[in-house]
C-alpha positions as CSV (number, residue, x, y, z in Angstrom):
1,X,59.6,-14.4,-28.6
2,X,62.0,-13.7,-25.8
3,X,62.1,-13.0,-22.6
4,X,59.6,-14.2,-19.3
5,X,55.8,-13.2,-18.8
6,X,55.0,-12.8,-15.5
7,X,51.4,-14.8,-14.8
8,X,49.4,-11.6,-13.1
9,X,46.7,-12.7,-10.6
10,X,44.0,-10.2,-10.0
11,X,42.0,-10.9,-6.7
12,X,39.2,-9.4,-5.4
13,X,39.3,-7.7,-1.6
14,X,36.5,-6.3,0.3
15,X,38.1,-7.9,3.7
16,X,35.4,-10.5,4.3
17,X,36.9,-14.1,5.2
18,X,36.1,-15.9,1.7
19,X,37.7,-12.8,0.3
20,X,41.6,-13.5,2.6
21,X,40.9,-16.9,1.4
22,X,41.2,-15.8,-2.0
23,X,43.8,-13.8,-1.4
24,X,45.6,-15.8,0.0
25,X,45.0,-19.1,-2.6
26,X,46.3,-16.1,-4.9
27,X,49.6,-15.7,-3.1
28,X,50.0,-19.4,-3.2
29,X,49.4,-20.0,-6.6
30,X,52.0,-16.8,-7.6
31,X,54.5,-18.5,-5.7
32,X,54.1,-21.5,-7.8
33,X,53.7,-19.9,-10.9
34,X,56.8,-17.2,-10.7
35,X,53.5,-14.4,-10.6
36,X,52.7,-11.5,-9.3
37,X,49.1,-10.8,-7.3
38,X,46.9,-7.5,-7.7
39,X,44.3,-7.1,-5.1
40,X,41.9,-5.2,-6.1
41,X,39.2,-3.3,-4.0
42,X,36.3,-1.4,-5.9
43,X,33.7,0.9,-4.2
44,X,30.6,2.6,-5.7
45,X,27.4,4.8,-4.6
46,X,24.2,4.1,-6.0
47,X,24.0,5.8,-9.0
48,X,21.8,9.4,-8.5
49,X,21.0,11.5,-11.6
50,X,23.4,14.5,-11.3
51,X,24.8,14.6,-7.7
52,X,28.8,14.5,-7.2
53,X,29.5,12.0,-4.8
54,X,30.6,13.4,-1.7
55,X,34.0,13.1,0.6
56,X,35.4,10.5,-2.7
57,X,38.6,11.3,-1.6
58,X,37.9,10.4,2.4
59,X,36.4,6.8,0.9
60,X,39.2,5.7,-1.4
61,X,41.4,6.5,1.8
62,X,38.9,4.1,3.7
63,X,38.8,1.5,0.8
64,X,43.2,1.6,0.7
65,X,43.3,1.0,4.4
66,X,40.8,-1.4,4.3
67,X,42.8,-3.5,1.8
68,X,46.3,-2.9,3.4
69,X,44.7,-4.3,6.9
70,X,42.5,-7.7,4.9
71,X,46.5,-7.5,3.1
72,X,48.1,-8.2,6.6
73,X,45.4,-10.0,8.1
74,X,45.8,-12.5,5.3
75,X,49.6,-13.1,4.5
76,X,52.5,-13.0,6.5
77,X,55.1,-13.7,4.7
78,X,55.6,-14.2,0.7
79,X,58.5,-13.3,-1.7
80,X,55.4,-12.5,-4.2
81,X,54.9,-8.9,-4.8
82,X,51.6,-8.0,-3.9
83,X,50.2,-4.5,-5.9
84,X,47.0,-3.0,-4.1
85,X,44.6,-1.2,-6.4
86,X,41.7,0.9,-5.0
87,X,38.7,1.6,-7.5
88,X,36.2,4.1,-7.6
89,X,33.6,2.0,-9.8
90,X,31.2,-0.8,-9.5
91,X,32.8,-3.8,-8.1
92,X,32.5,-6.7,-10.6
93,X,32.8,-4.7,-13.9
94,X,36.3,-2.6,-12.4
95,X,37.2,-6.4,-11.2
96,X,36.6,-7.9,-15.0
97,X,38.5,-4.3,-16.3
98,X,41.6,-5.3,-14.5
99,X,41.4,-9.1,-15.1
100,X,41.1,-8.3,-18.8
101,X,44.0,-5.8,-19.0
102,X,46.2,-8.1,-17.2
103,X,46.2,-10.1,-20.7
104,X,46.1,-13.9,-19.5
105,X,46.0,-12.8,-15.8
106,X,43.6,-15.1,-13.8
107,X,40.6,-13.8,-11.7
108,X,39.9,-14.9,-8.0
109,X,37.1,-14.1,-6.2
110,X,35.5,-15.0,-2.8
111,X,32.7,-17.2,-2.9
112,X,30.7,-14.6,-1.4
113,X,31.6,-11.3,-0.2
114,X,29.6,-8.9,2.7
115,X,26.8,-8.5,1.3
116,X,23.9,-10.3,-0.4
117,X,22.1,-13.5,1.3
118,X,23.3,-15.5,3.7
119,X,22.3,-18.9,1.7
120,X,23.7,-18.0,-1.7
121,X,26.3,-19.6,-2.7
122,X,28.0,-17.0,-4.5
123,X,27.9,-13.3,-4.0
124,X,26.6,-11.1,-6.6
125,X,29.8,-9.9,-7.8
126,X,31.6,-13.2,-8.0
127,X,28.5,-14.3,-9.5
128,X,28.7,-12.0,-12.3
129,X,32.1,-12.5,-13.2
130,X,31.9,-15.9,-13.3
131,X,29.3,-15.3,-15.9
132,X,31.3,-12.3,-17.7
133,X,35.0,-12.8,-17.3
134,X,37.2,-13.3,-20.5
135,X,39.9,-14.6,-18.3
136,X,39.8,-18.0,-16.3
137,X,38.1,-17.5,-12.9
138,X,39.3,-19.5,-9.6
139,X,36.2,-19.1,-7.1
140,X,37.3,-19.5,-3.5
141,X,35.3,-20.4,-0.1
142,X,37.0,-19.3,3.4
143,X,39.3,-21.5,5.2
């Protein structure tokens, strides 16, 4: 075989402080590994038996500014190239999708993201692709 393989880093971005940690061990670990980092925010409605989902187009606007502001907030500088992907789906399963096509990409995930319980340790979306993922998982906690 010739030529490089870029190490692809998928992280997981829904602008909550474990998820800029993450993020941002992401960017840190490209730099080290000559990689590149996709950050990934998914967004989904609860599933309802035949409606369309209303104003999609307005929310995927939301979600990209949403990750361009957690994007700044989190790095300011890097020589890594940083792709944003925004995802109409359910979080964890689009977040596994992209991990998986990334072909020995690595996942990273907040601890815990908005939601859920305040005392869990993990978020249910990290928590189910610890569980799932066919790539190697890096689980960060906020700064």
């Amino acid at each position: 075989m010739t030529g490089e393989t870029t190490s692809r880093i998928i992280v997981g971005v829904d602008g909550s402080a474990a998820s800029k940690a993450a993020l941002r061990w992401a960017v840190r670990q490209a730099e080290l590994t000559g990689g590149d980092v996709t950050a990934v925010t998914a967004w989904d409605y609860p599933p309802i038996y035949g409606w369309e989902v209303p104003g999609s187009e307005d929310i995927t606007k939301d979600a990209a500014r949403s990750l361009n502001e957690a994007i700044s907030d989190a790095i300011s500088s890097t020589s890594v190239t940083v792709h944003r992907e925004v995802i109409h789906g359910h979080p964890a399963r689009s977040l596994l999708d992209t991990a998986e096509e990334a072909s020995g990409g690595l996942l990273v995930l907040g601890n815990r993201g908005h939601g859920g319980f305040l005392g869990a340790l993990l978020g249910s979306v990290t928590q189910h692709c610890v569980a799932h993922a066919r790539v190697p998982v890096v689980v960060v906690r906020p700064d």
